[in-house]
N, C-alpha and C positions, 0 to 999 in steps of 0.2 A: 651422476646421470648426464648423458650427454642430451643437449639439445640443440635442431637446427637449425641454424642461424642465417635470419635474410641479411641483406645488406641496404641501410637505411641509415642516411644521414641525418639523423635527429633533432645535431645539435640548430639546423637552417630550419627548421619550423616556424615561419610565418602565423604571429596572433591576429586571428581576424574576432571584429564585434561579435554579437551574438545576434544570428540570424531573426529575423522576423518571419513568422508561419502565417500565409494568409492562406485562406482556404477558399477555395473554387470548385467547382465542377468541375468534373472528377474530383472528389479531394484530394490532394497527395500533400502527405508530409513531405519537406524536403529531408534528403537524406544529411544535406550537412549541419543539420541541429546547430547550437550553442560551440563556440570554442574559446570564450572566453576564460573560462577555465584552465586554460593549457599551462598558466603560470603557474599558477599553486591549488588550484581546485577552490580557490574560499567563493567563488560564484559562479554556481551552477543553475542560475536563470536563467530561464529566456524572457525573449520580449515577442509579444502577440502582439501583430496587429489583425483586428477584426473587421469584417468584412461584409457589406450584405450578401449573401448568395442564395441560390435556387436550385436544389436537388430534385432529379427529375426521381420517379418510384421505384427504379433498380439503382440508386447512385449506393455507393461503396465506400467506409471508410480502407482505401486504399494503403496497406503497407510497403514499406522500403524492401529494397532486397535487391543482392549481388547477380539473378543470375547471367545476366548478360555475360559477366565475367567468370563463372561457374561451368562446367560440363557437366550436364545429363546426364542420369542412370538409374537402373533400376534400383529400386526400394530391396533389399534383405527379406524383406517380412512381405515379398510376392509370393515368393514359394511355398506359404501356408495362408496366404492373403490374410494378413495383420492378422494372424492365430485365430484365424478364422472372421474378426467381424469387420474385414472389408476396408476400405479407406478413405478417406475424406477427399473431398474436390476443390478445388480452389475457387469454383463458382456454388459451393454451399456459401450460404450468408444467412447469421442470425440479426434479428433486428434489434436494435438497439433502445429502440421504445418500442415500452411492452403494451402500454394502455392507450385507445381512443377515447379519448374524454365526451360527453356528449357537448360539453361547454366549460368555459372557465371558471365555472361555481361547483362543479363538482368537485368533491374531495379529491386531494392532493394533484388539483392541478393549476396550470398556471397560463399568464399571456406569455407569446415569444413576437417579436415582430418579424417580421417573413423576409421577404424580399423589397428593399424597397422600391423597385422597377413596378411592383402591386399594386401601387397607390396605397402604401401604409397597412399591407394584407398582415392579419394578427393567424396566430398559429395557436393551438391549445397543446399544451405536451407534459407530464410530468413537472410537477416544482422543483423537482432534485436538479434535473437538467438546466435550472436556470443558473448552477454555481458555476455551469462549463463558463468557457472565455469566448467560444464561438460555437459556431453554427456545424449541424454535423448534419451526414449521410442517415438513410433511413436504415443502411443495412453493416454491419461487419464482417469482417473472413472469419469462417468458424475455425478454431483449432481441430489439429488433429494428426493423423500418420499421410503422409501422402505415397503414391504411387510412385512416384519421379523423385527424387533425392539428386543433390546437386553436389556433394563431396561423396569420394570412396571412403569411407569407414576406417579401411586398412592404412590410410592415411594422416585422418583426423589424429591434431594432438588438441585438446579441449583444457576448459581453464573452470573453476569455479571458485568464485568470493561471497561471503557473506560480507555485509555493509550494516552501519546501523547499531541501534537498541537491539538486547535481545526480547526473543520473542519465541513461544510456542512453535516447534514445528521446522524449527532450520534443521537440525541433524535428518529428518524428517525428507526434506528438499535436497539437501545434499544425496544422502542416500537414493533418493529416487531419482536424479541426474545422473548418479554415477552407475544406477543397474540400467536403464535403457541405455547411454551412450556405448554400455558393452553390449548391451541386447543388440544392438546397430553393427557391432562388429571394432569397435576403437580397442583397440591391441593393447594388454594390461603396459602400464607404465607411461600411457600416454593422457591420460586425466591427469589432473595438478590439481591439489586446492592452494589457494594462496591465502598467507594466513593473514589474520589481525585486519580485513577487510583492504581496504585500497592502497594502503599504506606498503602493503606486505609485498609489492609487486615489487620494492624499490629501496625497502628499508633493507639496511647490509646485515643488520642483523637478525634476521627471519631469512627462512630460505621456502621458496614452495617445498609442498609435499604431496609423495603420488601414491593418489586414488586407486583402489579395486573393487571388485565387490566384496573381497574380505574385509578391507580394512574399515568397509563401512557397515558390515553386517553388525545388527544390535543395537546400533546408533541410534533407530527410529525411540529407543524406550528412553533415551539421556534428555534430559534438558538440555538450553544451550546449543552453543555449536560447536563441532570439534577442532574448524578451522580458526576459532575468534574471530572478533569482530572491534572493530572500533570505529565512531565518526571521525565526518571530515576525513582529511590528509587524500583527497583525490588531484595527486599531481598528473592532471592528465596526459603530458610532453611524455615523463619517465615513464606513464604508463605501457602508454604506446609502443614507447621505442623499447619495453618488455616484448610486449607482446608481439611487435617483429621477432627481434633476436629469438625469441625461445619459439618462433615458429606455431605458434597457436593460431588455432585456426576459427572457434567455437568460444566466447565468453559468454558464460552464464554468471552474472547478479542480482543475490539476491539480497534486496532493501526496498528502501522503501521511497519516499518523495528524494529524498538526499540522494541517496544509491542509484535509482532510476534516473535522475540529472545525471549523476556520475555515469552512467553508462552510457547516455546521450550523448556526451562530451565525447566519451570515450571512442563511442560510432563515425558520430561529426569526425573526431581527428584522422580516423584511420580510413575512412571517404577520401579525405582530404589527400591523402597522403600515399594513397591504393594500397593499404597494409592490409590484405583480404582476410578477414576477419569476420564474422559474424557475432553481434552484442546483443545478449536477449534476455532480459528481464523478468526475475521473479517475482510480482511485489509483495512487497513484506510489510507488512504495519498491523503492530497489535490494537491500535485506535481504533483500524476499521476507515484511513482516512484518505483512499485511493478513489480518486474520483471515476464514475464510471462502473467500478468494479461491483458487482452484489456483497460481494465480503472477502476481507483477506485472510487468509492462513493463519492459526492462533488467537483469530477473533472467536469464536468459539469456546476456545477452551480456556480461554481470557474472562470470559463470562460466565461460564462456569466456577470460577476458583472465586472470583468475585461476589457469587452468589456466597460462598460459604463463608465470605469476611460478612458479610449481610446478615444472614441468618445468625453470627456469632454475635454481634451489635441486637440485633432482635431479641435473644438470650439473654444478653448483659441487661441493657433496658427494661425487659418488662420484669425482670429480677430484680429491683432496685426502687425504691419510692422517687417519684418523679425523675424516672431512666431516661437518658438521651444517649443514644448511640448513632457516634459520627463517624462515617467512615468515606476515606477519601480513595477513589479509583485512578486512572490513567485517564488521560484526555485532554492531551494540553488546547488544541483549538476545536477539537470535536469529542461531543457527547455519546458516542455511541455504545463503550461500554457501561457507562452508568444508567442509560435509559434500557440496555436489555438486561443489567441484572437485577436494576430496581422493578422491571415486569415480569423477569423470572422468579424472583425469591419469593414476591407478593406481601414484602415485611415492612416495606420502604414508604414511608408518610409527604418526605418533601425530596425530591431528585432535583438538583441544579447543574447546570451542564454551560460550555463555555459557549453554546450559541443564543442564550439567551439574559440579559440582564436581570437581577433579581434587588427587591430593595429587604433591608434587613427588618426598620422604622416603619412605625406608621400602620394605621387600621388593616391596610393592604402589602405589610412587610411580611417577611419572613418571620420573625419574632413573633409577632402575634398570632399569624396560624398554628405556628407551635403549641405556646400559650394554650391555645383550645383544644387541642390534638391531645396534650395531655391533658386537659382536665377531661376530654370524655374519655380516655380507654387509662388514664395516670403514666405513660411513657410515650416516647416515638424514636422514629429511626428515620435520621438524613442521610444518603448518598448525595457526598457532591463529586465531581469533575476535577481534576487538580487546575483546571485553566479557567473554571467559570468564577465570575465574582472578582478578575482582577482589577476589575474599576473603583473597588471599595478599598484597596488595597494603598497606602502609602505609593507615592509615586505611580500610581496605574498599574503597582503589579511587577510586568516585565521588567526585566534586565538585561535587553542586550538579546544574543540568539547562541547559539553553542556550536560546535565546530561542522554541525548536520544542517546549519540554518533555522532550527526549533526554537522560539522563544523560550529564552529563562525566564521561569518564573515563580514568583512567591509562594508560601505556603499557604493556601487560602484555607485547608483543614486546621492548621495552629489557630488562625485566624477567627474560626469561628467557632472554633473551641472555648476560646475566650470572652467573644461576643454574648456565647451563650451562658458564662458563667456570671458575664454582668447582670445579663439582665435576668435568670434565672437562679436565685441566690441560693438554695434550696435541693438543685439538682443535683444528680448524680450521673455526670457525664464520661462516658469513654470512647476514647477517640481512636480509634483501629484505620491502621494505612498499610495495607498488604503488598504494594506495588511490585516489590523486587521476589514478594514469593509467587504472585502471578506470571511473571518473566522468565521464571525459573523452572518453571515445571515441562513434564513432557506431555505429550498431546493427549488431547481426547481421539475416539474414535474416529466421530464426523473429520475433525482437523486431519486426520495421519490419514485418512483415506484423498481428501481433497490437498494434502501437498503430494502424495504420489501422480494423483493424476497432474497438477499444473507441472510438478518434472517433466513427467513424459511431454506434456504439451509444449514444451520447451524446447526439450530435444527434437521433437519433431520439426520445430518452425524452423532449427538451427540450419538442421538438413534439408528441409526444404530451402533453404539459402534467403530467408526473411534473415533479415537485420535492424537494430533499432526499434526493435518492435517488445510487448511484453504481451505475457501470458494473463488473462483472468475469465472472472465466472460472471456473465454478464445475462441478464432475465433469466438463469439457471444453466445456459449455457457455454460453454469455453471457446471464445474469442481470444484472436490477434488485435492487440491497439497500439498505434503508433506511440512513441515513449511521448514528445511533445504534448498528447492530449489530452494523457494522466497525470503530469506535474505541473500544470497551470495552479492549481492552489488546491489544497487541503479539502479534501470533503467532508460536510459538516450533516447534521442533522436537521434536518428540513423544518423548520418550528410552524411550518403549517399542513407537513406532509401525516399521514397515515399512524406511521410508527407513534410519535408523538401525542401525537392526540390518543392514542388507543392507550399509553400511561396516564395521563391526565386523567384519561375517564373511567381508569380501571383505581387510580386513586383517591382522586379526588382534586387536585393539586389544583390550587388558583395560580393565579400568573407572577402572582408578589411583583406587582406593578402599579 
């Protein structure tokens, strides 16, 4: 397969620090993100500095985008006006906080401090929004198809990588990447996927491989992804100077915190360097741990398959004289699948999650709730979090971080497998850890319907000539977010917000504090 080749001197790449994002009115991300990375990819943070600011009632989180250097044109999908329902404006904006609080004691809200020009003005806004790193706009760009498209179609040669863990739902997002970029008019031969995630742009022994919509028909029913994936290896220099040489125009990644830095880097370098490229982001986390987003792809059907290690544990246990059934989910820094399958299954006595500390010991420990939990019904069933409890843990738990930047960490399900054996002498415990068959599976409905659309939303932003930006579902509707504002840190479960409390009190759960 031939492909065409710019002319870019690679090897003279200038490494600069990694920029600082301050935010002001207007917000604008800047376009040249992080380039620290460029050496070998092992860091792909940035550095925030934060700022007080004052968003007037129409302020905007503002996205990056080529088109100054882009040419205008009509949209494909004029001539049936988007198959009939019309097209999105670049002055639609959804708001990014859904609830007016009456005050800060109402459920699941919180203080923010405002502007300090106020004289110390306090803000009330959602608790979740306190994990951001800065201050935001009231409103977002909604996703969508635009009227105005900024590449010919017949032109575009486009890229897609999967990055990351797997997770529910990638062949899924490949798939729907790959039928809109032809719905748009991209000439078969000119999609690539690139395999084994970042690595694959550069490793001599992988070659990409091109996309159609045959080759990806059926895919939506597989597990996995067809392109593979692996952490880390984002050498962002050789990526770049790929994606010159083979003339691409359109990158779509899809990952998650790690992959989304990766694609940052990746924007940053080709800003930098005018390698006109468009890099738009799918995020991808089976945790659920994309700040900002209402939920990501696979979270769904992650909790689904989780309910049914649950209800197996429920089975075993109350089948057993003094049953204990422990069963350990995903979640290394955030609780979010153990807390929706412990209130889906309705089987689940104690849920532990890694945003809240729990003690084992003691009138108020974990052990002794147990303790009574069996003597009134004679069995129970724990869900814990693979990341919660690593304080109890030899050495804190962690080891280090893995080639994605994830903490390693200990096995806190062996862990209290054991605990429980000491001190309940008598039991009959079984200990179920489904992780890799949850990973494995292919989608539920809700999932395969909402990775199609975030494709399309994808495609769309590419064409509209956004860059650096990602695709998600925000108070139920599909936003543009600049990538810097989703990989500040991990989203976790809010231990004073709604969610939370509505398991506690749908089970009972004291605070084992």
């Amino acid at each position: 397969m031939m492909l065409q080749q710019r002319q870019l001197n690679v090897a003279s790449f200038p490494i600069r620090a990694p920029c600082a994002l301050r935010c002001r009115r207007p917000i604008r991300v800047p376009s040249g993100g992080p380039t620290s990375a460029a050496t070998s990819g092992a860091d792909l943070t940035t550095s925030y500095i934060i700022e007080p600011v004052s968003f007037g009632e129409d302020a905007v989180l503002e996205c990056p985008d080529m088109r100054s250097k882009l040419q205008p044109r009509a949209s494909p999908f004029v001539a049936h006006n988007n198959f009939g329902g019309g097209f999105v404006s670049d002055n639609d904006r959804v708001a990014l906080n859904s609830m007016r609080f009456a005050s800060a004691e109402s459920a699941g809200a919180s203080r923010a401090q405002g502007d300090s020009q106020a004289k110390g003005s306090v803000n009330v806004l959602e608790a979740s929004m306190d994990q951001l790193n800065m201050s935001l706009p009231p409103w977002a760009i909604r996703a969508g198809a635009r009227k105005e498209i900024y590449f010919d179609p017949q032109q575009v040669t486009a890229a897609i990588v999967t990055c990351g863990g797997l997770c529910p739902g990638l062949n899924d997002v490949v798939q729907g990447l790959v039928n809109k970029l032809t719905d748009y008019g991209v000439p078969e031969g000119k999609i690539l996927g690139i395999k084994y995630g970042f690595r694959g742009f550069y490793d001599p022994a992988v070659k990409p491989v091109v996309l159609s919509k045959r080759v990806v028909d059926g895919i939506q029913l597989q597990g996995g992804t067809i392109l593979g994936t692996s952490r880390g290896g984002a050498n962002i220099r050789e990526i770049v100077k790929r994606i010159d040489m083979w003339g691409i125009d359109m990158l779509f990644v899809v990952g998650g915190n790690g992959g989304n830095a990766g694609a940052n880097a990746i924007n940053a370098m080709c800003r930098q360097h005018d390698v006109p490229c468009t890099v738009v982001g799918v995020p991808k986390s089976i945790d659920n741990d994309i700040l900002l987003i209402d939920k990501c792809f696979g979270f769904d059907t992650a909790v689904e398959e989780s309910q049914r290690a649950l209800l197996a544990a429920k089975v075993e246990a109350s089948s057993a004289r003094k049953g204990i059934g422990l069963v350990k989910l995903m979640g290394r820094q955030s609780g979010f699948i153990a807390m929706q399958a412990s209130m889906a299954s309705g089987v689940v006595d104690a849920c532990l999650i890694p945003e809240l500390q729990f003690k084992l010991n003691g009138e108020q420990g974990l052990l002794n709730y147990l303790e009574g939990v069996i003597k009134s019904k004679g069995h129970c069933v724990v869900c814990v979090a693979e990341g919660a409890g690593q304080d109890l843990l030899e050495d804190g738990g962690q080891q280090g971080t893995d080639a994605s930047g994830n903490p390693i960490l200990k096995d806190i399900g062996a862990f209290l497998k054991e605990k429980f054996k000491a001190y309940f002498k008598d039991a009959d415990i079984k200990y179920i850890d489904p992780s890799y068959m949850i990973r494995s599976v292919s989608t539920t409905t809700n999932d395969r319907i909402y990775c199609k659309i975030l494709a399309h939303n994808a495609v769309h932003a590419a064409f509209a000539g956004f860059t650096g930006i990602t695709v998600g579902l925000v108070n139920t509707h599909y936003v543009y977010l600049p990538i810097p504002v989703i990989i500040q840190a991990p989203r976790k479960v809010d231990p004073r917000g709604k969610a939370w409390n509505r398991l506690r009190a749908a089970i009972g759960q004291p605070s084992f504090q």
